[in-house]
N, C-alpha and C positions, 0 to 999 in steps of 0.2 A: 525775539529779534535775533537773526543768525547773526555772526562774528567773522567780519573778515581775515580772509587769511591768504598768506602770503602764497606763490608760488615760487619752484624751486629752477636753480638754475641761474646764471648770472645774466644781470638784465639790470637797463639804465633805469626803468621805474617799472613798478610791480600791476603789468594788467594782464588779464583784468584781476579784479578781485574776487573770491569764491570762499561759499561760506561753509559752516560744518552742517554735513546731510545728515538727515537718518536713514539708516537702516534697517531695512523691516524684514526678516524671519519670522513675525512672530510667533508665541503661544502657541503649541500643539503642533506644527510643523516644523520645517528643520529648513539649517541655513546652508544643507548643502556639506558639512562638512564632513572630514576624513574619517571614518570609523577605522583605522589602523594606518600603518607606513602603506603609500601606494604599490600600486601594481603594475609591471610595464605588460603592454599587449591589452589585447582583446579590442571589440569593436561596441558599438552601441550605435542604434536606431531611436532617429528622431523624428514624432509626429511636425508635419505644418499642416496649418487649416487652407492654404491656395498655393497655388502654384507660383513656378519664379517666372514669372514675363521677363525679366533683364539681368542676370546675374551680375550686373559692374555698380557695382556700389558708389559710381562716381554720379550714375544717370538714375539708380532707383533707391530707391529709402525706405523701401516696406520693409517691415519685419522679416519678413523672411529673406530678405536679400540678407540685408542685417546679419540674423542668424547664422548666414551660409557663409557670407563673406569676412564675418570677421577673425574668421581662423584661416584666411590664406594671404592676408596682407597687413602688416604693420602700421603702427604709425608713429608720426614724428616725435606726439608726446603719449602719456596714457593718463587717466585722472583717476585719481580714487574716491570710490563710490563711498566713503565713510566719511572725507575729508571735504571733497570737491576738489582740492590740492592737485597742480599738474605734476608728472614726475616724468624726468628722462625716459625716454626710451630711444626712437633712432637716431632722437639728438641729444647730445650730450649735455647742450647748456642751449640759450637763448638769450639776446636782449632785443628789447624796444625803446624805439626814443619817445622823445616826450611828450609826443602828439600820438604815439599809437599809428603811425604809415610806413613803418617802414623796422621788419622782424629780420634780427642775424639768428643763423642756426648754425650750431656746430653739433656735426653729425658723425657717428661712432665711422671706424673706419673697415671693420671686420663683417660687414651685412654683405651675404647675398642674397640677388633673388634664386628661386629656388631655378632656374636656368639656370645658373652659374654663375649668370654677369653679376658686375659690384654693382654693390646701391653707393650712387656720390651725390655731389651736389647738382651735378647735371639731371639727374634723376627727381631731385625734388621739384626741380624747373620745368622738367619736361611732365613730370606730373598737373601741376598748375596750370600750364600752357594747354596741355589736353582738356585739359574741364574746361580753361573759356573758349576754347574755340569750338567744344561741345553746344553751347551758348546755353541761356535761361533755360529755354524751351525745351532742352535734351536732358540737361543737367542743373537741375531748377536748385537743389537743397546745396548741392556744391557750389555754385555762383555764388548763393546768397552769402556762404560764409567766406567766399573769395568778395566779397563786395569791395570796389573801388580799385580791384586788383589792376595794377599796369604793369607787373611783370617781374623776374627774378634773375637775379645778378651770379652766377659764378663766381668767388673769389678764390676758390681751391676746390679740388677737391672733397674737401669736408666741412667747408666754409658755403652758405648762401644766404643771400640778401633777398628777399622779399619784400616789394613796393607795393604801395595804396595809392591812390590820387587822392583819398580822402581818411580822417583816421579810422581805425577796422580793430575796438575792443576785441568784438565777440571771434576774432580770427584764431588768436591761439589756442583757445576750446576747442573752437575748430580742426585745429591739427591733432588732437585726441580720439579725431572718431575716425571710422570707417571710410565715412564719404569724401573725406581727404587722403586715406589710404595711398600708400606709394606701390607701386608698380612698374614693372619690367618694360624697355624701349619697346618690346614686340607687343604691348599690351597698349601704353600710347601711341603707338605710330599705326595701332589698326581701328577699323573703319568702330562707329559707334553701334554697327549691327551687329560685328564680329565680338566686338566685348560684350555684347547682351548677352551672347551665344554660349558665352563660356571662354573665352580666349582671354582669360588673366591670368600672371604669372605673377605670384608677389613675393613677399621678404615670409611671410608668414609663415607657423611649423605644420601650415597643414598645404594641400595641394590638389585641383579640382581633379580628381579620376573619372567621371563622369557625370555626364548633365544632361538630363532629360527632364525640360522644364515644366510638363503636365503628371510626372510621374518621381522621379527622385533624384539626387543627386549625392553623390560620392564623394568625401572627403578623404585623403590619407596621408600617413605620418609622410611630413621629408625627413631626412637624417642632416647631421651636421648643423642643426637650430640653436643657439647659445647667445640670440642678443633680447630675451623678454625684457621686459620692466620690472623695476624692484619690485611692484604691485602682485606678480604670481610669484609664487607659490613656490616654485622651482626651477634649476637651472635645467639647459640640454634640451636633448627633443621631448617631444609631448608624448603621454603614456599610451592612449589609448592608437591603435593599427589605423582603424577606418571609422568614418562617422559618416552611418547615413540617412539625411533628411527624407523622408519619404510625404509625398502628397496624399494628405487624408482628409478629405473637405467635412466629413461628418465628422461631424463629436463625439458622439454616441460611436460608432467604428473605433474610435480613437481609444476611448474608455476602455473597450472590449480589447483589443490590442494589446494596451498598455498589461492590462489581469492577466492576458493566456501569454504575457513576456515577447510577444512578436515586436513593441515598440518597447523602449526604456524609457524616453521621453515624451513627452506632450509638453504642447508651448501652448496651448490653450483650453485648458482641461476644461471640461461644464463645472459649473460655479456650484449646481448641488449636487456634485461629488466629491467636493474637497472634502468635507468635515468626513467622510465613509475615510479615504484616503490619509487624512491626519491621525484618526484611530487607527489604523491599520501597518502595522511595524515592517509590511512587506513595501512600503510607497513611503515617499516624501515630497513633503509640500515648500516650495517656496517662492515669497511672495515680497513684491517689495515695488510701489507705488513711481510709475515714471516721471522723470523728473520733464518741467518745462509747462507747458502752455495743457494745462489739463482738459477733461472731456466736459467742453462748450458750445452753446447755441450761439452762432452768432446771428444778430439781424440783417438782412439785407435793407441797406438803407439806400437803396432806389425805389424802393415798396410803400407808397404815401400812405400806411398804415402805420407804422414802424420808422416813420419819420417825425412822430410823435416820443418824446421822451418820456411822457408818461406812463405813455403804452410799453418801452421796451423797460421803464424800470417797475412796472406790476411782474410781466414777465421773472423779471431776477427776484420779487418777492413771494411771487405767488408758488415756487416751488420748494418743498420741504426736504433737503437734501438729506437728512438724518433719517429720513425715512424711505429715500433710494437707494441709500447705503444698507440698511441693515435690512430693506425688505427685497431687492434680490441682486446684493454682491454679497462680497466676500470680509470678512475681519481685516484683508490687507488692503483691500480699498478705502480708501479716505471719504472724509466727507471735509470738501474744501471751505479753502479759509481767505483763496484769491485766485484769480485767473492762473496763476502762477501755482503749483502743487508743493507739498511741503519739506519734499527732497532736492529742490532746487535752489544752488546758490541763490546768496540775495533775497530768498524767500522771506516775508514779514507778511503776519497776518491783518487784513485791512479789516475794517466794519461792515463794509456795504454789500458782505455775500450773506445775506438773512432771510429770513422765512419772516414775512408776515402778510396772511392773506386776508386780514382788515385794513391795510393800509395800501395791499396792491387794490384791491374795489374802490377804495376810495379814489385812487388813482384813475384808477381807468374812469368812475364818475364823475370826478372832473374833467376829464379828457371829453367827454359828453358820449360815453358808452354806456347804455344803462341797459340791464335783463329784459329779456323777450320773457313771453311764459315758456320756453321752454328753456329758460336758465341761459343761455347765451346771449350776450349783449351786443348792443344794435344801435346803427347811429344813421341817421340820413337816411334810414333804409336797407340800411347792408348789416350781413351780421358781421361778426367777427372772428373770422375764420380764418386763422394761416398753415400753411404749410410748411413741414420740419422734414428737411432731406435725410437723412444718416447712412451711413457704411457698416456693416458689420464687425463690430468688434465683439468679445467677452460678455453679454449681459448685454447688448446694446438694445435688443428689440426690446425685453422684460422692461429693461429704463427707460425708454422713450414712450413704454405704452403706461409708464407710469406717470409718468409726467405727461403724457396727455390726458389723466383721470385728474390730475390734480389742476391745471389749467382751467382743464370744464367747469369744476367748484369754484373760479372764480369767473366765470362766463365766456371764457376761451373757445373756440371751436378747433382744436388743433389736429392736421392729417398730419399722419407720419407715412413717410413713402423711404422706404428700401430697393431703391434700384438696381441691377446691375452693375458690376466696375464702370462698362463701358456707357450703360446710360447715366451714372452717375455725373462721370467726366461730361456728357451733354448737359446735365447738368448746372457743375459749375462753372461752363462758359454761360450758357444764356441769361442765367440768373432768375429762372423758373420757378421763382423758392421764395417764402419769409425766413426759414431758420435754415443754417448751416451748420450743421453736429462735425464737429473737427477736434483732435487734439493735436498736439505736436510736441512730440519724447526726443527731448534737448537737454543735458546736464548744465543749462545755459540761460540765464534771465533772456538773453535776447529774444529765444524764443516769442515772446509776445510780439517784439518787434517784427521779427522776420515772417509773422502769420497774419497782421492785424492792421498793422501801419498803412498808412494810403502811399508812404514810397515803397510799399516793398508788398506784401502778398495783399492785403487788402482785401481780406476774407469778405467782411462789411459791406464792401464796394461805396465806401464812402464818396460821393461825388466830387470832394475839394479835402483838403487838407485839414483838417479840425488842432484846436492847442494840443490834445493828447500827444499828434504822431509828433509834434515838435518835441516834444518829451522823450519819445521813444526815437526820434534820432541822435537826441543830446547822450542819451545813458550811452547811445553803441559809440559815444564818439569820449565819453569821459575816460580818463586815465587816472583819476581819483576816487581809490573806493569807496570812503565816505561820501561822496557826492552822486555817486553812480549807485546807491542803494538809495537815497533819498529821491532820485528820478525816476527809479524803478517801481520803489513803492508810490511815490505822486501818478505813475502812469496807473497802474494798475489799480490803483483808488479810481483815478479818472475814468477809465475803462468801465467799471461796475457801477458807477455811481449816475454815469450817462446812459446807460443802459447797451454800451457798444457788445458788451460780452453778458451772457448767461453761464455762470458758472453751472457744473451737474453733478459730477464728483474726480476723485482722481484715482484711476485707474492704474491699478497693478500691473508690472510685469509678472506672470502667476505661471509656474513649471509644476507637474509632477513628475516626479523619478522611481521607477523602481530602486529597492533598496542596497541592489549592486553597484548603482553608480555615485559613484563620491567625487566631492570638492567640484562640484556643478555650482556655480557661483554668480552673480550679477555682476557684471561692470555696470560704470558710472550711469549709462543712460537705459539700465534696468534690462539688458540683453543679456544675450549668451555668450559666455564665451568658453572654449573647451580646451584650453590650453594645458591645465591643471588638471582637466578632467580621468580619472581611473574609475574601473568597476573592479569589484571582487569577481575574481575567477575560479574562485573557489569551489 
């Protein structure tokens, strides 16, 4: 059971609560750290597996936006990826009242952006105001953690007031990431095409020099940076000259890169080449599981197949997660313990994520599924056959074609279909599907909420409100930590136990580096960040 713990900063009661994570470098790879005093200068190259469609981290939330943008914009707090613990960064202190609607912020006084202009309190407002009137549909992950936002007060310059119509837990996590990131007036006052483009100016030590979103993109040092978080490592500007992301959709291209030194980094290395790269004293490995809403099947429950709870909990038993994990990820991948992964606040392991496939048949034969001769079970006439959408990630296709071998053995007929991004998105408007493979990397219990709830993403597509989402609205609305880990773990019991979620395992955030590059480190939601980062120029 994690242990709640305080956040810092003065504040009329203590939300939300955030428990101690782990941290995984493990065994035979390396956590990134300093192999001597840093070096200032030099540049380094970084593999992604897709290109950027939107560089404004206010509208997109892929990883590699992630990646790119989180060294050219600040934010209000920062969290530590060992603790959960929020800690100052562009604000100095914080309180909430006692309902959680309404956050003061007092903000350092010494920030620019890298224009010139101060960062004030008008600046946090005008950041806030830009995402909702971006609306859901533009800026879908920023809304959600702005939820019930009605707007923000000036009181000084380094004073601002933040309002909710409703109370908003999971908001001040929120101020810790990316997708709340603050930005320069010339950044919100332009059109939401122009910031996809590249037109962000932020507080951050790094600064966009070019962007060429099917091909690469440029980061470089500003000078005169001196407001990090206690969290790094070091005062002043950041070491390294330029960082640049380069688009390399193959793996295998990437591997080969990374050996002849054309790349230092890869953010998605092939999973059977770590252990080559853990032995090998020219590379380093590291790895460390994201936190939030792990890699899940969920049901469509408009699918009067799967509107059977029998059927959706053979599903969560009939797959042997201990042997997805070890037969093709990695040592840093997990093999889950709840919807929720085991680096995220609040995290408590439930019972009902189990293997047993005498009990899912039993299941499905009472359901009145029984084996054809060809091993697939049949009812009315129809076999039993669904369909599992997924996306690409790390291992995804190896997992999904394993877990459709393991389904079959208990009379499953499962398609797995990899579509396109863009036929994807067709997709998940029509609801063409039984399973939906999702994860969502949140240093934040809410995550389940904000991906599963029938008020809020509604992956499920649950027709009406079920007791769970009543659950997962109270937790985002508790300001008591003890009560707000008891509703989280009650949701999350309920989730697996109705069959809403299919847990699969919990995915790593997994880097290799050449072994010039030092103190390449995870923040809290298992990303990049390269503030600290040096290489030997040796």
């Amino acid at each position: 059971m994690s242990v709640p713990m305080p956040l810092r900063g003065r504040r009329l009661v203590v939300v939300p609560a955030v428990a101690a994570l782990l941290l995984s470098a493990c065994g035979g790879g390396s956590d990134g750290a300093s192999a001597g005093p840093p070096q200032t200068g030099g540049d380094i190259t970084i593999g992604l597996n897709s290109a950027l469609a939107c560089l404004d981290p206010h509208q997109n939330s892929s990883n590699t936006t992630i990646f790119v943008t989180r060294s050219i914009a600040d934010s209000l707090t920062d969290q530590d990826p060992k603790t959960g613990e929020l800690e100052p960064w562009l604000a100095t202190k914080w309180e909430a009242n006692a309902d959680a609607t309404k956050y003061t912020f007092t903000l350092r006084d010494d920030v620019t952006f890298s224009d010139g202009t101060p960062f004030t309190a008008e600046s946090v407002k005008a950041n806030f105001d830009a995402i909702k009137a971006l609306t859901p549909a533009k800026a879908p992950l920023a809304n959600n953690y702005l939820s019930g936002y009605s707007g923000s007060t000036v009181i000084d310059p380094t004073t601002v007031e933040v309002d909710f119509d409703t109370p908003n837990v999971q908001f001040l996590q929120g101020t810790s990431t990316i997708t709340l990131g603050q930005f320069a007036a010339s950044t919100t006052s332009a059109t939401a095409e122009e910031r996809c483009q590249g037109a962000l100016v932020g507080t951050g030590p790094f600064t966009v020099k070019d962007y060429k979103p099917e091909q690469a993109t440029v980061l470089a040092k500003r000078t005169g940076y001196s407001w990090g978080s206690s969290l790094r490592q070091h005062e002043g500007d950041a070491y390294l000259d330029t960082a640049t992301f380069k688009v390399i959709p193959e793996s295998g291209v990437r591997t080969g890169q990374l050996r002849s030194g054309e790349l230092d980094v890869d953010t998605i290395p092939l999973t059977e080449d770590v252990t080559a790269f853990e032995s090998d004293p020219g590379f380093k490995v590291i790895g460390r599981p994201y936190p939030g809403l792990g890699v899940t099947l969920v049901p469509n429950l408009q699918r009067p197949v799967l509107q059977d709870v029998k059927v959706r909990q053979a599903l969560v038993e009939g797959i042997d997660r201990k042997e997805l994990v070890a037969g093709v990820l990695t040592k840093y991948d997990k093999v889950p313990q709840s919807p929720l992964t085991s680096v995220t606040p609040l995290f408590e392991s439930i019972p009902g994520v189990t293997f047993d496939p005498d009990h899912a048949e039993q299941l499905l034969d009472d359901a009145g599924w029984t084996k054809g001769s060809d091993g697939i079970r049949e009812k009315g006439g129809k076999k039993l056959k669904l369909t599992a959408v997924y996306h690409f990630s790390r291992q995804s296709t190896p997992a999904m074609e394993l877990v459709q071998q393991q389904l079959r053995a208990i009379g499953i007929d499962l398609k797995i279909l990899l579509p396109s991004p863009a036929d994807l998105a067709k997709y998940q408007t029509s609801g063409d599907y039984d399973l939906w493979f999702t994860p969502f990397h949140r240093a934040e219990p809410d995550a389940i909420r904000s991906t599963l709830s029938f008020y809020a993403g509604n992956t499920g597509k649950a027709p009406q409100a079920r007791p769970v989402d009543e659950i997962l609205t109270q937790q985002s609305q508790e300001t008591d930590p003890a009560k707000r880990q008891q509703e989280i773990t009650e949701a999350a019991t309920q989730l697996v136990d109705e069959g809403y979620v299919v847990p699969l395992y919990e995915l790593a955030g997994l880097f290799v580096t050449t072994a010039r590059v030092n103190d390449l480190v995870f923040e809290a939601s298992s990303r990049l960040n390269l503030y600290d980062v040096w290489v030997d120029r040796a």
